[in-house]
C-alpha positions as CSV (number, residue, x, y, z in Angstrom):
1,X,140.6,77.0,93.8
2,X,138.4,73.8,92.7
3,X,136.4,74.7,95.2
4,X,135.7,78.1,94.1
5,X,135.7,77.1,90.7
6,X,132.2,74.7,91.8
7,X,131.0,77.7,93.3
8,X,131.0,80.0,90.2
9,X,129.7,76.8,87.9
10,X,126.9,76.1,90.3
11,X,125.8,79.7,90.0
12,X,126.3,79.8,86.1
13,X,123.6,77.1,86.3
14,X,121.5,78.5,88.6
15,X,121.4,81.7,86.7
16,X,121.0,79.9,83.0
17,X,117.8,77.8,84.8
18,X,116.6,80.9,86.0
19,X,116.6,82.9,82.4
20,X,115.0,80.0,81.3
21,X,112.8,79.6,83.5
22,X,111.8,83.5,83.4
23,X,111.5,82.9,79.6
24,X,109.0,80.0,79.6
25,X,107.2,82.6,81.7
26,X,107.2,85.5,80.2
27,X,106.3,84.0,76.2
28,X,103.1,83.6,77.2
29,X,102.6,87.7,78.2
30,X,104.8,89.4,75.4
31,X,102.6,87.3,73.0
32,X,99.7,88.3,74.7
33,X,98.2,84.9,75.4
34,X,96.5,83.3,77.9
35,X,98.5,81.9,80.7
36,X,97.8,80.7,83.9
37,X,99.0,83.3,85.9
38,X,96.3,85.6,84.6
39,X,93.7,84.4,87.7
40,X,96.8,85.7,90.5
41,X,97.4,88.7,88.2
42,X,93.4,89.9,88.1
43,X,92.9,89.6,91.9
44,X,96.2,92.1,91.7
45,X,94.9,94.3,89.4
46,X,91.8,94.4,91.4
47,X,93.3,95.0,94.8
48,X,95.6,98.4,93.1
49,X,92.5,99.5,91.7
50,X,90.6,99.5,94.8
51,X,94.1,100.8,96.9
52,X,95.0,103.8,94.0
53,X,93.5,107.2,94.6
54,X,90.2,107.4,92.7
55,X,89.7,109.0,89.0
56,X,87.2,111.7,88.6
57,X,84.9,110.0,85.3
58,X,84.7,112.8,82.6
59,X,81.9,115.3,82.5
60,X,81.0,114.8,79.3
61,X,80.1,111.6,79.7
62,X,76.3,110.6,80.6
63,X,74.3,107.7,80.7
64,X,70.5,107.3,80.0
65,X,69.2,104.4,81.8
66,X,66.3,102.3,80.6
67,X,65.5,101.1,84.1
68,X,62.6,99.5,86.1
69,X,60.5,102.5,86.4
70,X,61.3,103.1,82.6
71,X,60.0,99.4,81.9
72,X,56.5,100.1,84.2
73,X,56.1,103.5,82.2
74,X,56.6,102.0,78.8
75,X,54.6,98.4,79.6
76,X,57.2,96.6,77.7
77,X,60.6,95.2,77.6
78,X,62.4,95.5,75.4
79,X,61.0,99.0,74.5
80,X,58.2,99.1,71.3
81,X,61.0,101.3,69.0
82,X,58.2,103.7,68.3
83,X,58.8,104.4,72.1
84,X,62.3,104.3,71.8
85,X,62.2,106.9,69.4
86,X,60.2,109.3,71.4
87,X,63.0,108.9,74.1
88,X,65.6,110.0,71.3
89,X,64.0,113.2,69.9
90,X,63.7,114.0,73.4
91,X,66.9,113.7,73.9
92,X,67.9,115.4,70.4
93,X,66.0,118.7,71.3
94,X,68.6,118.7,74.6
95,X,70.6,118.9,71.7
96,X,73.5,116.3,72.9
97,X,77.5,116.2,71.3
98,X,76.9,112.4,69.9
99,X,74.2,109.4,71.5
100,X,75.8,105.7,71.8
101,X,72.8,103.0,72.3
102,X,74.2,99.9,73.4
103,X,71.2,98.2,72.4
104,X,71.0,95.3,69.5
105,X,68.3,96.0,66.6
106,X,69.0,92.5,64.9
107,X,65.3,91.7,64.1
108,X,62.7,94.0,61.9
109,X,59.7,95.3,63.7
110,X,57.1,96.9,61.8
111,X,58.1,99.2,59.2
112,X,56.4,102.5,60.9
113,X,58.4,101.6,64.5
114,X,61.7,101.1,62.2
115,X,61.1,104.4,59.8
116,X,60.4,105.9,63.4
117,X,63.1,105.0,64.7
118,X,65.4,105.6,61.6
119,X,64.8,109.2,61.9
120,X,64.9,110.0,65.1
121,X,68.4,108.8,65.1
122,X,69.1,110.9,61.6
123,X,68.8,113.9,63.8
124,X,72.3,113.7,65.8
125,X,75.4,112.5,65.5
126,X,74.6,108.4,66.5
127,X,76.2,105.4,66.9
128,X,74.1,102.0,67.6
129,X,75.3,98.4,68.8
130,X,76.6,95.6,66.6
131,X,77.6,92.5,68.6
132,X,80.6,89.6,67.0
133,X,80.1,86.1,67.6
134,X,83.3,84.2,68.7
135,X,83.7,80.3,69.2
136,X,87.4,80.3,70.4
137,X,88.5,78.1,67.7
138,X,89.9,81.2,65.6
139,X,93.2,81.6,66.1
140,X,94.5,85.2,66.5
141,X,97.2,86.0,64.5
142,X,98.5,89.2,63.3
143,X,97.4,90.8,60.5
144,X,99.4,92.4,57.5
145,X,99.3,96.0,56.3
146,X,99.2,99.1,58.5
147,X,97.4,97.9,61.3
148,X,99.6,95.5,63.6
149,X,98.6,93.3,66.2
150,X,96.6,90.1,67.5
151,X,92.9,91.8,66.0
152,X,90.1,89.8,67.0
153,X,87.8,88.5,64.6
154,X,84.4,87.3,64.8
155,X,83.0,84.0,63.7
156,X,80.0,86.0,62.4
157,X,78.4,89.5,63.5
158,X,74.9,90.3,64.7
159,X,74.3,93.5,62.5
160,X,71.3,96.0,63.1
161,X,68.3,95.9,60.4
162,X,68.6,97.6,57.2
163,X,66.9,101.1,57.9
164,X,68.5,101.5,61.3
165,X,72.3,100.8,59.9
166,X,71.5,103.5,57.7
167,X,70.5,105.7,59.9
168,X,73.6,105.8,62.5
169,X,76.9,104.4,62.6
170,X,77.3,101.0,63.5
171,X,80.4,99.6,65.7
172,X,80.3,96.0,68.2
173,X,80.1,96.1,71.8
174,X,81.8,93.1,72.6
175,X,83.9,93.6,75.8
176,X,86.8,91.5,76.6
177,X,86.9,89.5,79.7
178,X,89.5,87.5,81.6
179,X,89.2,84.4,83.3
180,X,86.9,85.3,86.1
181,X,84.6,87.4,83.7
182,X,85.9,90.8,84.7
183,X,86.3,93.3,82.1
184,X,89.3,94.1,81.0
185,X,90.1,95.4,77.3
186,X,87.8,96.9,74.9
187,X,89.2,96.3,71.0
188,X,89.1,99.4,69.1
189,X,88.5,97.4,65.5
190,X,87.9,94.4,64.7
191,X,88.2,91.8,61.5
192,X,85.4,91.6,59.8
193,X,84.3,89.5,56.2
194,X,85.1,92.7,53.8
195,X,88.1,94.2,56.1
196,X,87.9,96.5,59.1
197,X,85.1,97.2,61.5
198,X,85.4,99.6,64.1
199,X,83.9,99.5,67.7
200,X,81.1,101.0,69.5
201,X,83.4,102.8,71.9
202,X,85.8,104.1,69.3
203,X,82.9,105.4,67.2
204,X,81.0,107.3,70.3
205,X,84.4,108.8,71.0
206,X,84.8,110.0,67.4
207,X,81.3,111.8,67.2
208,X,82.1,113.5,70.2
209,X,85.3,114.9,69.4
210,X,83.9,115.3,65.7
211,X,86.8,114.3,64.2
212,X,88.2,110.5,62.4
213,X,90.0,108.5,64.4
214,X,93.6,107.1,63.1
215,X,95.3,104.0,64.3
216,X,98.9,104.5,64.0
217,X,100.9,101.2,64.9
218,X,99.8,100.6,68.2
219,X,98.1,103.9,69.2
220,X,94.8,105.8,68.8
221,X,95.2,109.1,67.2
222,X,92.0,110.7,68.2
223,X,91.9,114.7,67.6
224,X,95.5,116.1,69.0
225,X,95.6,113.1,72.0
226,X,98.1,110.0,71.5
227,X,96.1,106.9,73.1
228,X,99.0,103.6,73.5
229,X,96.6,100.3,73.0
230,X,97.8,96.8,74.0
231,X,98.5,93.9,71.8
232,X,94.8,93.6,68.9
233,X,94.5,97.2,69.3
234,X,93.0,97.4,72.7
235,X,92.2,99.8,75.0
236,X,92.7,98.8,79.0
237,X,90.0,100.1,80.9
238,X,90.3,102.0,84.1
239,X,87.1,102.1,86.2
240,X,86.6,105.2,88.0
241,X,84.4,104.0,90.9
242,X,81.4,101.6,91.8
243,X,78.3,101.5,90.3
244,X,76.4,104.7,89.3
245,X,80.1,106.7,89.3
246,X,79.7,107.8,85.8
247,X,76.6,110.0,86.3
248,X,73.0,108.2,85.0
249,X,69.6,109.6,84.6
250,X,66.4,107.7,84.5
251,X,64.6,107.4,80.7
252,X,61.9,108.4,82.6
253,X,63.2,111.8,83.1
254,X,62.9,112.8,79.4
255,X,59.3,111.5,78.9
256,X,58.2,114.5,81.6
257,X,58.2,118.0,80.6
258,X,61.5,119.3,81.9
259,X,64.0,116.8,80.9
260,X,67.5,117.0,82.0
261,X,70.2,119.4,79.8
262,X,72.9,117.5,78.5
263,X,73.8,120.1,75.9
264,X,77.4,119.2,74.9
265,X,77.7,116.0,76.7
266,X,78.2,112.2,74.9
267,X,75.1,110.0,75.9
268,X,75.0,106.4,76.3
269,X,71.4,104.8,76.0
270,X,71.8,101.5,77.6
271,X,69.9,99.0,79.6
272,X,69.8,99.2,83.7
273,X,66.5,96.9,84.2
274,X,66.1,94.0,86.4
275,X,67.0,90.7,84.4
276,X,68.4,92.6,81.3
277,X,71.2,90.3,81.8
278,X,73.8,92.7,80.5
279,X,75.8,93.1,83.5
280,X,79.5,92.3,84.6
281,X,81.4,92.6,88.2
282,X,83.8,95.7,88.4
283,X,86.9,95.8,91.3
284,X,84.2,98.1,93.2
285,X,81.2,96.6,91.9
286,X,79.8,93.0,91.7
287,X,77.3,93.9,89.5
288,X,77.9,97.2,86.8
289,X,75.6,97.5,83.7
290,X,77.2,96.7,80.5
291,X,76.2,100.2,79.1
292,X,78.3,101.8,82.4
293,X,81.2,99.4,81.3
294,X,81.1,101.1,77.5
295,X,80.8,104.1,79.2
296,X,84.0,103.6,81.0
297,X,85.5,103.0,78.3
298,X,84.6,106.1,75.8
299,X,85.4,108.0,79.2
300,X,88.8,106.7,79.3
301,X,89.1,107.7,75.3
302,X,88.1,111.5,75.5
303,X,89.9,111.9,78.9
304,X,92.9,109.7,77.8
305,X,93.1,108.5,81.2
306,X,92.7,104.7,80.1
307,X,95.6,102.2,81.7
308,X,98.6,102.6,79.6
309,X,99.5,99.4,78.7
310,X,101.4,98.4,75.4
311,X,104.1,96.2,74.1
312,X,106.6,98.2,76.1
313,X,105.1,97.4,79.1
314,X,105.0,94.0,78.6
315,X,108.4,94.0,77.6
316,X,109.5,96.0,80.6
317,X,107.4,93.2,83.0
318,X,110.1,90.8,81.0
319,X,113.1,92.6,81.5
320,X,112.1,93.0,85.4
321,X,111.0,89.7,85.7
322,X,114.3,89.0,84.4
323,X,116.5,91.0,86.5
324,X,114.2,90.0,89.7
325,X,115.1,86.1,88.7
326,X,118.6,86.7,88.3
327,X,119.1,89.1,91.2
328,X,117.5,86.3,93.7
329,X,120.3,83.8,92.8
330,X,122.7,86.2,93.3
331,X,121.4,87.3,96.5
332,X,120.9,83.9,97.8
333,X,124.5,83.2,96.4
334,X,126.3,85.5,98.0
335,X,124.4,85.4,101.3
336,X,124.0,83.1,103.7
337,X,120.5,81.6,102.2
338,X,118.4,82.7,104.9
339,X,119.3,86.1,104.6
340,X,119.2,85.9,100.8
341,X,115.7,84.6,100.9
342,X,115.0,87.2,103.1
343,X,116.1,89.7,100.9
344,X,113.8,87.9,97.7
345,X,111.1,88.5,99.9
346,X,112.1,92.1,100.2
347,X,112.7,92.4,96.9
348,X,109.1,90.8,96.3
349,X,107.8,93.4,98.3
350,X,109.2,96.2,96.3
351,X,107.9,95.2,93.3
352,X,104.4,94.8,94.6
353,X,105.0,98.7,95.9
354,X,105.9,99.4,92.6
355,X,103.7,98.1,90.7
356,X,101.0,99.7,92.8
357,X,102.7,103.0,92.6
358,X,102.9,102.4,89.0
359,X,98.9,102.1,88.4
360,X,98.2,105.3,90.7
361,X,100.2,107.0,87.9
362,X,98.3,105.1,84.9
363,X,101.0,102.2,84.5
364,X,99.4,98.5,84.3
365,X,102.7,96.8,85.0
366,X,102.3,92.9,85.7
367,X,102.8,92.3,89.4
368,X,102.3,88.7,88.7
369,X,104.5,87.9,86.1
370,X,107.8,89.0,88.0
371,X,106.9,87.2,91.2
372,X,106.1,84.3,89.2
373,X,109.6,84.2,87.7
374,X,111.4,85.3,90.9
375,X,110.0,83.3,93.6
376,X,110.2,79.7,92.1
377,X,113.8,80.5,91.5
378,X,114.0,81.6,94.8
379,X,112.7,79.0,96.5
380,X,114.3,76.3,94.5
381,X,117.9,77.4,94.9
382,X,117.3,78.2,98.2
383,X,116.8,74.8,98.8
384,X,119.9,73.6,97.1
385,X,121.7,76.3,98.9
386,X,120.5,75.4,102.5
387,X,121.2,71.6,101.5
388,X,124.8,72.7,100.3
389,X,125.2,74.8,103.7
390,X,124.4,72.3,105.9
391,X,126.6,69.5,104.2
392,X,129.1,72.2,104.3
393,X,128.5,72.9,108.2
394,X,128.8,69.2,108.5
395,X,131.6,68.9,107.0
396,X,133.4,71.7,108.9
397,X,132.3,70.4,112.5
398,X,133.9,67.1,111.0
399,X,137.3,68.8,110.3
400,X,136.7,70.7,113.1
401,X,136.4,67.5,115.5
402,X,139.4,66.2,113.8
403,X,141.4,69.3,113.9
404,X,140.7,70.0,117.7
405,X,142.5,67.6,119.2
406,X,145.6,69.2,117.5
407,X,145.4,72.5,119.2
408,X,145.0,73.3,123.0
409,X,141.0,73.0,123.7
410,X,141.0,76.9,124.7
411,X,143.1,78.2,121.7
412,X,140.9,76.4,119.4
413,X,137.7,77.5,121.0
414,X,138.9,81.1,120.8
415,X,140.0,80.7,117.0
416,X,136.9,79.4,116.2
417,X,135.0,82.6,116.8
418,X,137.8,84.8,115.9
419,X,140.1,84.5,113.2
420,X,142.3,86.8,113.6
421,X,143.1,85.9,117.2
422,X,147.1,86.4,117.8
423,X,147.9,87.8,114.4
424,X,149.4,90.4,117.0
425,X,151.0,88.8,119.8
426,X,149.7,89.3,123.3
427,X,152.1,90.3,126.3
428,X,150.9,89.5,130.0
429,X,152.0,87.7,132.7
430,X,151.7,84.2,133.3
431,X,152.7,80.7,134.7
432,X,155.0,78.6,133.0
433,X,155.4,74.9,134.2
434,X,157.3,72.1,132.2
435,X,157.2,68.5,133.4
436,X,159.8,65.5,131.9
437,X,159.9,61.9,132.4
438,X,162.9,61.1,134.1
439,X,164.9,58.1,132.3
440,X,162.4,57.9,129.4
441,X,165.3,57.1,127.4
442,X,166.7,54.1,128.4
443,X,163.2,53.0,129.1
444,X,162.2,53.4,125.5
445,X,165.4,51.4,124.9
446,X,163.8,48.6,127.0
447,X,160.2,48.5,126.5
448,X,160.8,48.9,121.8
449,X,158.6,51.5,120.3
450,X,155.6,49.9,120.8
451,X,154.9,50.0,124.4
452,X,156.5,53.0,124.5
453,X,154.2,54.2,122.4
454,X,151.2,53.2,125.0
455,X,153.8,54.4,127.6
456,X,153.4,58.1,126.5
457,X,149.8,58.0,125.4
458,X,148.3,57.3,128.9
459,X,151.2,60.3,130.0
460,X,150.1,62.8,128.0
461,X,146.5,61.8,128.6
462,X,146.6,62.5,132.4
463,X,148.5,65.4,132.1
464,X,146.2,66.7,129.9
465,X,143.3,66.0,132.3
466,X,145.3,67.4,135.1
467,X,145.8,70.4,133.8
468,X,142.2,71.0,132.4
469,X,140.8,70.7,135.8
470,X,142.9,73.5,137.2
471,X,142.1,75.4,134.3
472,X,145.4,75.2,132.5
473,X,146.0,74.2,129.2
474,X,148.8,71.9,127.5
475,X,150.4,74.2,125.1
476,X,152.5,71.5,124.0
477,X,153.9,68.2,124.5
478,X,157.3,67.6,123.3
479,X,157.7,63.6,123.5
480,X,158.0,62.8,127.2
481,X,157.8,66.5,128.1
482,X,155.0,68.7,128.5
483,X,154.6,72.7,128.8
484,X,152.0,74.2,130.1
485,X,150.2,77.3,130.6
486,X,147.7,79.2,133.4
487,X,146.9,82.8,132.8
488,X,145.9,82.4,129.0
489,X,143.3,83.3,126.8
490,X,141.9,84.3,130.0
491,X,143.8,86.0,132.7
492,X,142.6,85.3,136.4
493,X,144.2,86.7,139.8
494,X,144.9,83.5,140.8
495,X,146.6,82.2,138.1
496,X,149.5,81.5,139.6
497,X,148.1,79.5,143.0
498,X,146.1,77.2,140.5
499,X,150.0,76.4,138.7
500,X,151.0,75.3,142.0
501,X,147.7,73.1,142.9
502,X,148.2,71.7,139.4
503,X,151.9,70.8,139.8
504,X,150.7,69.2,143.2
505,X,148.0,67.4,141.4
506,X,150.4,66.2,138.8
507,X,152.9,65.3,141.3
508,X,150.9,62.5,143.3
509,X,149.1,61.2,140.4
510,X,152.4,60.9,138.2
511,X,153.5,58.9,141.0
512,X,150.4,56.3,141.0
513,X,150.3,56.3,137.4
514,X,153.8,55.3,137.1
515,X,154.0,52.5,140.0
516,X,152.6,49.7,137.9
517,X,155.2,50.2,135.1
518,X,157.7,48.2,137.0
519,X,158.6,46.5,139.8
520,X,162.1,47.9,140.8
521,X,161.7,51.9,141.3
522,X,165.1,52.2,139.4
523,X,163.2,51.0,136.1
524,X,160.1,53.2,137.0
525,X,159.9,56.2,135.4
526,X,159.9,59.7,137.2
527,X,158.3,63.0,136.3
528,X,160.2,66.3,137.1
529,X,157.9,69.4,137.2
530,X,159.5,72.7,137.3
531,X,157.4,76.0,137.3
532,X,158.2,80.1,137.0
533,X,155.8,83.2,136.9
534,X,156.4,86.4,135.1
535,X,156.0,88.3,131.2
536,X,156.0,86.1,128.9
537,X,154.7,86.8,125.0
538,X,152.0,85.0,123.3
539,X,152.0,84.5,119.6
540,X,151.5,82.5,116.7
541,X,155.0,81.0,115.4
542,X,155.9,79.2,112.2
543,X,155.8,79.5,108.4
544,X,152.3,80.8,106.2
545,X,151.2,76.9,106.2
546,X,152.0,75.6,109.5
547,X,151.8,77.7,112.7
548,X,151.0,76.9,116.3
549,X,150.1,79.1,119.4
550,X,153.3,78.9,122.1
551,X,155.1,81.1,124.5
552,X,158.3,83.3,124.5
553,X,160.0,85.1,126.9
554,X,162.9,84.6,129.5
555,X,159.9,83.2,132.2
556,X,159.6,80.4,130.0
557,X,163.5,79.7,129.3
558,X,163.8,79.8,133.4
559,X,161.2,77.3,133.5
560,X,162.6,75.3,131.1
561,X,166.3,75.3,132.7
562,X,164.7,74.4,136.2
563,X,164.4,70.9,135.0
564,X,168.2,71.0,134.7
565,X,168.4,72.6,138.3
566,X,165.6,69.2,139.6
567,X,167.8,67.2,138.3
568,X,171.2,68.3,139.6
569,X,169.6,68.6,142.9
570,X,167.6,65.4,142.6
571,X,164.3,66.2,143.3
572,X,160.7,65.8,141.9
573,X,159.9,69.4,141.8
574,X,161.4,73.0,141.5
575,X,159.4,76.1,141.1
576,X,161.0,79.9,141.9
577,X,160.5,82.2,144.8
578,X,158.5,84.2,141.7
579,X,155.6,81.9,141.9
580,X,155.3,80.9,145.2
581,X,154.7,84.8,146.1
582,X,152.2,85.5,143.0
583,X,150.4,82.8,144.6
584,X,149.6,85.9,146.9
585,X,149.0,83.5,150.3
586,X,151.7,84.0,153.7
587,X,150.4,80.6,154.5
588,X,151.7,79.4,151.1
589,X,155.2,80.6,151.6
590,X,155.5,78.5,154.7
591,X,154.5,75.1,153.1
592,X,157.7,75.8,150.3
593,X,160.9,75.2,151.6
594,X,163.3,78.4,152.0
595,X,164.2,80.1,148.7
596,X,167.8,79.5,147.6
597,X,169.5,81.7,144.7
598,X,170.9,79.3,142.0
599,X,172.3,80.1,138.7
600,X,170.9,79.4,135.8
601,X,173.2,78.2,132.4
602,X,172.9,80.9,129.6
603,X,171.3,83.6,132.0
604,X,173.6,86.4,134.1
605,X,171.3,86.8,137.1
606,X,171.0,84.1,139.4
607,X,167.5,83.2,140.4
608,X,165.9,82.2,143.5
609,X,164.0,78.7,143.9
610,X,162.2,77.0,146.1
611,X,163.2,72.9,145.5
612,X,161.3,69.9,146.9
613,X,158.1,68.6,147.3
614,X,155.9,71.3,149.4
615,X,154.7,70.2,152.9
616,X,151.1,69.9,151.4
617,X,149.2,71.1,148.6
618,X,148.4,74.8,148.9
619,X,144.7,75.9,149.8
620,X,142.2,77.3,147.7
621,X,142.4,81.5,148.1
């Protein structure tokens, strides 16, 4: 009970550690902070966007690329904005749904290229780039009203020139990175000086569905679609492929005198040129223009097909993370803790499955973050519980060393590897032989308890050996008295030939051990071995705490009375007609002397016996 009672306190602790553990972990995601796990979880997030089946980009979407051949053309970079302007009534007349340029106009040029610009962009529904400036030391905190969340806000903005903000709508680019400088988020608003400002990508998406966008706790409403954002009101982007996925069409193309129709479509203006500098790596790309990442992004919007993930799923990456925790130190506790790290790893496995299967269907679910809190656990308590084990094994092979010796070697090794041996008895035939000292009891009288002792130590310690090297075991020894057993666990043919080499083997080294004991042979003592073959019954006897292994049945009371018969008849040995013949050998009967019937005292049927010392020990079959 104390024992089991250690057991279900250890695993209280381990499981307490564990939660806490899992909690230290999981703070850091359901606040939506920086942790260090975030490197393991991008390479993750990478590797299921490369393994999920690929997203067809929408075809609405379309980027205009002021590229290399673009920069030759023109003669300049960036382009004269008299130019640029040429480029957007060109693409006005294809008469476009909305035009994004992710390109900054934070310094005046001359006021012809600025009213030039100004108006070409008054022709369509436009949206041009702002960009935040952020030093890190701004805490993000939730902000109060309606809109709920860790908002980012910007040290100070870099706003486009007077006539141009007029002329278009105005949102910031800035793109939200993790560790290694992969994309990752876009924020939909952010906080500015005098309250909200909305995004570049949220803005292109709301010219081209024509219709106001509405931020409803933690969602987009745009038009009749439901977009869930993460924690600040950000969208998860979902790349649909490497570079040049979402379709793109040279500048170039609308200088000539057939450019391109994108009638309907949502175009982004954005820089492709050689040493623009506005790039970023992609899971399929190492190197994707900024204007294709925005692009992404306002694809995701009007096709809805953005990664979902919100404060749910971050909560459900805790609870899992949870459960995975807990469920390893349960496994490993019930388990041997091989196996139940075995199953962890398993159970790891899963989750990775899961989580992949999860962002096929539009689920960023943390791989990380569960693993994190599981296999730490794991590993730890599987370490206490293979150190536990193995003092425990120690132990047992201990109590098993010291137990041994208090069962026959064969019964024990048996039990050992199953339990349940003899709970049902076992009937078979076997030999029986019993051997007494003769006069033990007035020698004991003599010699005091002491020497006596010694006396039966060394006794019992060559019949012991005696009988092992037949193949026999001890089953018993009853003070000077010993029974013993051949046929069992293991029954052999010759079972009953080796109980007759044995008592032959006894015989002759009973008498060497016993000639130093004393000088007259009346003081010596003398060993009577008697021995019987037939059914006997096998079972465990005693009360529920103590039982030992012995042997029932009338071959064993015969056996027993012999040494009654040896000592009426005065002889060293007796064994029964019974035996001789199981031996199974012609030759064998011949060494025995002829079999006399005798009676035996609480039996009806006489018996016949064979008493004596044979002629010499009986061969081998």
């Amino acid at each position: 009970m104390r024992r089991r009672q250690a057991e279900l306190l250890s695993l209280a602790l381990a499981i307490t550690l564990a939660l806490g553990w899992t909690a230290y972990v999981i703070h850091w995601h359901v606040a939506g902070r920086a942790s260090v796990f975030d490197r393991i979880e991008a390479v993750t997030l990478d590797l299921r966007a490369l393994m999920a089946p690929g997203k067809t980009p929408p075809p609405e979407v379309i980027i205009v690329a002021i590229d290399d051949e673009t920069v030759r053309q023109m003669g300049a970079f960036p382009l004269p904005r008299d130019k640029l302007a040429t480029l957007i009534d060109a693409i006005a007349r294809r008469q476009p749904k909305a035009l994004a340029i992710d390109l900054l106009f934070v310094d005046r040029s001359t006021p012809v290229q600025d009213q030039a610009l100004a108006k070409a962009l008054s022709q369509l529904p436009a949206v041009i780039a702002a960009a935040g400036l952020f030093d890190g030391s701004e805490p993000q905190r939730p902000t109060t009203g309606e809109i709920i969340g860790l908002v980012p806000r910007p040290r100070s903005m870099m706003w486009p020139v007077a006539p141009l903000a007029s002329a278009a709508e105005v949102g910031l680019v800035n793109i939200v990175t993790d560790v290694g400088g992969m994309p990752r988020h876009v924020p939909m608003i952010y906080r500015g000086p005098d309250g909200v400002v909305p995004s570049f990508v949220l803005l292109a998406a709301a010219l081209a569905t024509g219709v106001a966008p509405r931020l409803d706790g933690e969602s987009l409403a745009l038009g009749d679609r439901s977009i869930p954002l993460d924690l600040g009101q950000n969208l998860a982007l979902r790349f649909y492929g490497p570079q040049g996925t979402i379709p793109t069409i040279s500048a170039t193309k609308f200088i000539g005198p057939s450019p391109p129709d994108v009638s309907g479509r949502t175009v982004i203006i954005g820089t492709t040129a050689t040493g623009s500098g506005d790039t970023f790596p992609t899971p399929f790309s190492p190197v994707v223009p900024g204007a294709e990442v925005l692009a992404t992004a306002i694809g995701n919007l009007l096709a809805g097909d953005a990664l979902l993930r919100n404060r749910e799923t971050r909560w459900l990456d805790a609870a899992v993370a949870a459960i995975l925790a807990v469920t390893a130190v349960v496994l490993i506790a019930m388990r041997r803790p091989v196996a139940g790290l075995g199953l962890c790893v398993l159970l790891a496995i899963a989750w990775v499955l899961a989580s992949l299967a999860a962002y096929a269907h539009g689920y960023w679910l943390s791989t990380t973050l569960p693993l994190v809190a599981m296999l730490p656990v794991a590993a730890a308590y599987g370490a206490v519980r293979l150190w536990q084990e193995r003092r425990t094994v120690h132990y047992l092979a201990g109590v098993e060393k010291r137990l041994m010796p208090f069962q026959p070697r064969p019964i024990a090794a048996r039990l050992t590897t199953d339990p349940a041996f003899l709970v049902e008895p076992i009937a078979q035939d076997a030999a029986v032989l019993f051997v007494d000292l003769a006069g033990y009891t007035g020698l004991s009288e003599a010699w005091g308890p002491a020497r006596t002792r010694e006396l039966l130590k060394s006794f019992h310690g060559l019949v012991d050996e005696v009988v092992d090297s037949h193949d026999g075991f001890v089953v018993t020894f009853m003070g000077d008295g010993a029974m013993i057993l051949f046929g069992f666990p293991e029954h052999h043919d010759d079972d009953a030939a080796r109980a007759l080499r044995a008592l032959e083997d006894l015989r002759h080294k009973l008498e060497a051990w016993a000639a130093p004991t004393a000088t007259d042979d009346r003081e010596r003592p003398h060993a009577r071995i008697t021995a019987h073959f037939g059914p006997v019954i096998i079972s465990r006897l005693g009360g529920q705490s103590h039982q030992q292994v012995t042997a029932t049945g009338d071959t064993v009371n015969v056996a027993s009375r012999l040494q009654e018969i040896a000592k009426s008849l005065k002889v060293s040995t007796v064994v029964t007609d019974d035996i001789v013949r199981a031996a199974g050998s012609l030759d064998l009967l011949d060494r025995f002397p002829p079999a006399i019937e005798v009676p035996i005292r609480g039996r009806n049927q006489p018996i016949a016996i064979r008493p004596g010392v044979p002629a010499a020990a009986p061969s081998h079959p």
